[in-house]
C-alpha positions as CSV (number, residue, x, y, z in Angstrom):
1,X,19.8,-103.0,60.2
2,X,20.6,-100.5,57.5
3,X,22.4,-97.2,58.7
4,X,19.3,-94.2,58.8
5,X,20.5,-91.1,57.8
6,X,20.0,-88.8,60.6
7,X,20.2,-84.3,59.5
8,X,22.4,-82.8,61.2
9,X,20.8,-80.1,63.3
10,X,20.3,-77.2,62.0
11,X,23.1,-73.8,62.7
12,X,19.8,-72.3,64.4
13,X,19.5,-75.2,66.5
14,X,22.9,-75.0,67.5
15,X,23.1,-71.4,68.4
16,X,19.8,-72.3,70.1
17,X,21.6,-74.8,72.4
18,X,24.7,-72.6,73.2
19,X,22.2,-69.8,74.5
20,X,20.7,-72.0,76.6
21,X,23.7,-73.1,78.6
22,X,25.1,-69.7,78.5
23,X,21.3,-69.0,80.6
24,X,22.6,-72.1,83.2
25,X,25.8,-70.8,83.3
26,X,26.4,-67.3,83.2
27,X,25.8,-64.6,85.4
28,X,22.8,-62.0,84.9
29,X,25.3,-59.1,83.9
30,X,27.1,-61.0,81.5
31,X,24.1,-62.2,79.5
32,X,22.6,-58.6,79.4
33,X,26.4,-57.3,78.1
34,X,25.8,-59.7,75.4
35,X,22.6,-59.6,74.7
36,X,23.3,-55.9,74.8
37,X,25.7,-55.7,72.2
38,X,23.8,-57.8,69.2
39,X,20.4,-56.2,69.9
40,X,22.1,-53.0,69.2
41,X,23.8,-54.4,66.3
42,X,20.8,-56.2,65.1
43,X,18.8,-52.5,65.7
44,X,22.1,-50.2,63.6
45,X,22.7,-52.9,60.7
46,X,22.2,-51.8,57.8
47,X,22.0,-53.5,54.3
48,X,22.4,-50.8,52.2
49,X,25.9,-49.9,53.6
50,X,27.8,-53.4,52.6
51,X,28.4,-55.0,49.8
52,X,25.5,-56.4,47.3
53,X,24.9,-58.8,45.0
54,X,26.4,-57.9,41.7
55,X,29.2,-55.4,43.3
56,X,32.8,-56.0,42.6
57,X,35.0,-56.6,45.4
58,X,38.2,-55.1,45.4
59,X,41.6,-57.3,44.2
60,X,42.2,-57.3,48.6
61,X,45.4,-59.8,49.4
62,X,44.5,-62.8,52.2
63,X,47.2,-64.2,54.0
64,X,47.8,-67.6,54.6
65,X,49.0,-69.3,57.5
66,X,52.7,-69.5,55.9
67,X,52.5,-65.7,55.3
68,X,51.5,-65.9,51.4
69,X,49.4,-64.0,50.1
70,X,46.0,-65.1,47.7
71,X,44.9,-62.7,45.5
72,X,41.1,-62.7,45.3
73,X,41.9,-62.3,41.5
74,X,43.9,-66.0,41.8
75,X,40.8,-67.3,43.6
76,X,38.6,-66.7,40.8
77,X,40.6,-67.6,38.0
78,X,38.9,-71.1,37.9
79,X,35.2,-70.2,38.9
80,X,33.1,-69.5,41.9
81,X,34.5,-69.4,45.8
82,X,32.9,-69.4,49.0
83,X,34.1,-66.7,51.5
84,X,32.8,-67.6,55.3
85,X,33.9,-64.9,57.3
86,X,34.0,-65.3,61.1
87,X,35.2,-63.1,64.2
88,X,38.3,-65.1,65.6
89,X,39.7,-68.4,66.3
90,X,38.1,-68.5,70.5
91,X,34.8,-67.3,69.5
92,X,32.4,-69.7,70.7
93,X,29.6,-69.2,67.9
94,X,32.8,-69.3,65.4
95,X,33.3,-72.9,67.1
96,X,29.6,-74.4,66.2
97,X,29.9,-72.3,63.1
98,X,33.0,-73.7,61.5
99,X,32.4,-77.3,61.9
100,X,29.2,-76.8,61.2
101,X,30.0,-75.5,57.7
102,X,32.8,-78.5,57.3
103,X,30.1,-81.2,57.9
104,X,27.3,-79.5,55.7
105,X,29.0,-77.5,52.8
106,X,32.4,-78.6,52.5
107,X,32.1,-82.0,51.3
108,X,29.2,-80.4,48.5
109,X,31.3,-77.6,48.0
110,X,34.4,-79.9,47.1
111,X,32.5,-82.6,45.4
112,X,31.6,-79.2,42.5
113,X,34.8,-77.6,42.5
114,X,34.2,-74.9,44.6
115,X,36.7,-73.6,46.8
116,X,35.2,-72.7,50.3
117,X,37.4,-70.5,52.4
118,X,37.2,-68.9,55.7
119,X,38.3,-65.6,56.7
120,X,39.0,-63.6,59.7
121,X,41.7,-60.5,60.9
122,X,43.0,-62.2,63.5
123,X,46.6,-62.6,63.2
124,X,48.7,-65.8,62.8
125,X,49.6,-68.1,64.4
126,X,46.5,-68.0,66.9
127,X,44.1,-68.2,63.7
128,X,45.5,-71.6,62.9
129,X,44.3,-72.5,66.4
130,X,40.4,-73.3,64.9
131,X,41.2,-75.1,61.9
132,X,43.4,-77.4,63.8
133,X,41.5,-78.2,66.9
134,X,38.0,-78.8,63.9
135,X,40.3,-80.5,61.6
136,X,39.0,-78.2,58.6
137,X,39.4,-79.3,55.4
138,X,39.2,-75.6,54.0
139,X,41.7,-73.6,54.4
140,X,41.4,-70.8,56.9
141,X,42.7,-67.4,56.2
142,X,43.7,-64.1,57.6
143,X,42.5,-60.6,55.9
144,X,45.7,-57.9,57.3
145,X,44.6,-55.0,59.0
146,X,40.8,-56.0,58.5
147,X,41.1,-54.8,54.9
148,X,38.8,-56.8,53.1
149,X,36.3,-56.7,55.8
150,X,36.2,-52.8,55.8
151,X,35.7,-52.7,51.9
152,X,33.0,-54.6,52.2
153,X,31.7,-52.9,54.9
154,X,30.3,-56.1,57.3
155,X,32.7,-54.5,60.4
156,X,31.3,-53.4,63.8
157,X,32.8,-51.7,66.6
158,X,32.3,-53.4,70.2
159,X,30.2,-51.0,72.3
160,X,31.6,-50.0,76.1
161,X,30.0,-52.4,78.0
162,X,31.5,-55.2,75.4
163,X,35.2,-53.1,75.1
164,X,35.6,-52.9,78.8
165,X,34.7,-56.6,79.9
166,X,37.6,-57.7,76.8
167,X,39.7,-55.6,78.6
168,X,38.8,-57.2,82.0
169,X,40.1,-60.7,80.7
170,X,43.4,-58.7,79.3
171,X,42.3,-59.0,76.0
172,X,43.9,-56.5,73.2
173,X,42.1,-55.7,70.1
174,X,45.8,-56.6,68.2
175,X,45.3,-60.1,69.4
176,X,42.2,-60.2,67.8
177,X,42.5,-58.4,64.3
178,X,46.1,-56.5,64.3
179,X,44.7,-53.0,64.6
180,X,44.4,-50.8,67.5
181,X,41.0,-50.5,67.3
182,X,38.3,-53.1,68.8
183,X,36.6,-53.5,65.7
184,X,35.2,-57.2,64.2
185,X,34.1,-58.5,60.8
186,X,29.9,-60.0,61.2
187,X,29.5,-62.9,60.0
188,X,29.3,-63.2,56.3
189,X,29.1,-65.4,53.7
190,X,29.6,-64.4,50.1
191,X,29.6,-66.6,46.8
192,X,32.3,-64.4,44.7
193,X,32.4,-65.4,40.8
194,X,34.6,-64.5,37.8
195,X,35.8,-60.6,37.7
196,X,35.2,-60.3,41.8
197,X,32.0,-60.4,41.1
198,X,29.5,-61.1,44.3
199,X,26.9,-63.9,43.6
200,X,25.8,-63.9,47.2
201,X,26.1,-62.6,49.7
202,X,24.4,-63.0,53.2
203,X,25.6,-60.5,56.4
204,X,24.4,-61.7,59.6
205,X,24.4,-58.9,62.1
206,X,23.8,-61.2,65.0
207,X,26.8,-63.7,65.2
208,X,24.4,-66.1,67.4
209,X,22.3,-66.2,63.6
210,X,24.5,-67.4,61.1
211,X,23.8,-68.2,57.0
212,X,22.6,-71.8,56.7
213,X,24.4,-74.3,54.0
214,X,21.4,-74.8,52.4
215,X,21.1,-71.4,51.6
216,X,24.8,-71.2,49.8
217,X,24.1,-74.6,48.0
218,X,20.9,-72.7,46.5
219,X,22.9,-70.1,45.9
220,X,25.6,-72.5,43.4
221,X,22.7,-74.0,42.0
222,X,23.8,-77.3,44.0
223,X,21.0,-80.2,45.2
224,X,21.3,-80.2,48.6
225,X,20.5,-83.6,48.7
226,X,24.1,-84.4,46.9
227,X,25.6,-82.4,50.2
228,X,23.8,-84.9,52.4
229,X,25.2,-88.0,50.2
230,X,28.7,-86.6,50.2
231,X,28.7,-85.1,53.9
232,X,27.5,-88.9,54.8
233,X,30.2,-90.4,52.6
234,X,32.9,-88.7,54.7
235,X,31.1,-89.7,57.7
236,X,31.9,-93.3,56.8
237,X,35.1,-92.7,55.6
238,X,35.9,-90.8,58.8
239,X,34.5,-93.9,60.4
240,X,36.3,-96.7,58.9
């Protein structure tokens, strides 16, 4: 019989799942602590305070996992890049997100010439921890001192309730983004062009509610058909 393409499910559907067993599995308290802590940030986000479509981001210096920097001025140089930004390399949502992205907008992404990058302030070497146990074919990378992530304005500051169960587990905000201060990029995806210049840009306030592929291909001008035929192209190649 001839091999029928199945989609892969949706980011939605995968935050969807997670929930769920986090409702089997997890205590009363801890669900209302987190449930707590995106409804408030859901309630306080607001649009007008980060960066926009058509701004120009600021010539910030990434670190890579060698301790390089990448200029987002050497990014642009040959056209458009992808900037997935994500909290750190144990968050679960980051761990359906990332793969998520490597299946359904890398192999698009790669296939046009676009570089696709994901970003977060935490600190080598535990960032290299996500890209290694997903395989990523993208290169993950770390923004110093959360320095890109403030400019932008797409950071947020973990309520009481959030800071004191972190502590609990002996957690330090350094270990997370290399600053004293308990303070996380959302999720965002931004399509940065020639000069800095945002193309797109999507801030989820809610990291269980993450930017879809489909909406970045749309964004490039890409058929996301063509991402199905190259994701499934991997797929086989993966499988041979």
């Amino acid at each position: 019989m001839p091999d029928i393409a199945v989609a892969p499910l949706s980011l939605g559907e995968r935050f969807r799942a997670l929930q769920q067993e986090r409702e089997r599995s997890w205590s009363p308290a801890a669900l209302a602590i987190n449930a707590g802590q995106r409804a408030t940030l859901r309630r306080t986000h607001d649009a007008a305070r980060h960066v926009r479509v058509g701004d120009v981001l600021p010539d910030t210096e990434l670190r890579r996992e060698d301790g390089t920097l990448l200029s987002l001025d050497a990014l642009v140089d040959g056209g458009s890049v992808v900037l997935v930004f994500f909290r750190f390399a144990t968050c679960p949502a980051c761990n359906i997100a990332l793969p998520y992205y490597r299946d359904t907008l890398a192999p698009a992404l790669a296939a046009a010439g676009v570089t696709l990058l994901a970003v977060s302030p935490q600190p080598y070497p535990a960032l290299g921890e996500i890209a290694r146990r997903h395989a990523l074919p993208f290169e993950v990378v770390s923004d110093p001192a959360l320095s890109l992530s403030r400019a932008l304005g797409i950071t947020y500051v973990f309520d009481d309730a959030s800071r004191a169960v972190a502590e609990a587990r002996g957690e330090r905000p350094e270990t997370l983004n290399g600053v004293s201060q308990w303070e996380l990029p959302k999720p965002a995806v931004l399509v940065v062009g020639p000069g800095r210049i945002a193309q797109f840009v999507d801030v989820s306030p809610d990291w269980m509610d993450r930017t879809e592929s489909a909406a970045v291909l749309e964004a490039l001008g890409l058929d996301a058909r063509a991402a199905d035929l190259a994701r499934h192209e991997q797929e086989q190649i993966h499988a041979a």
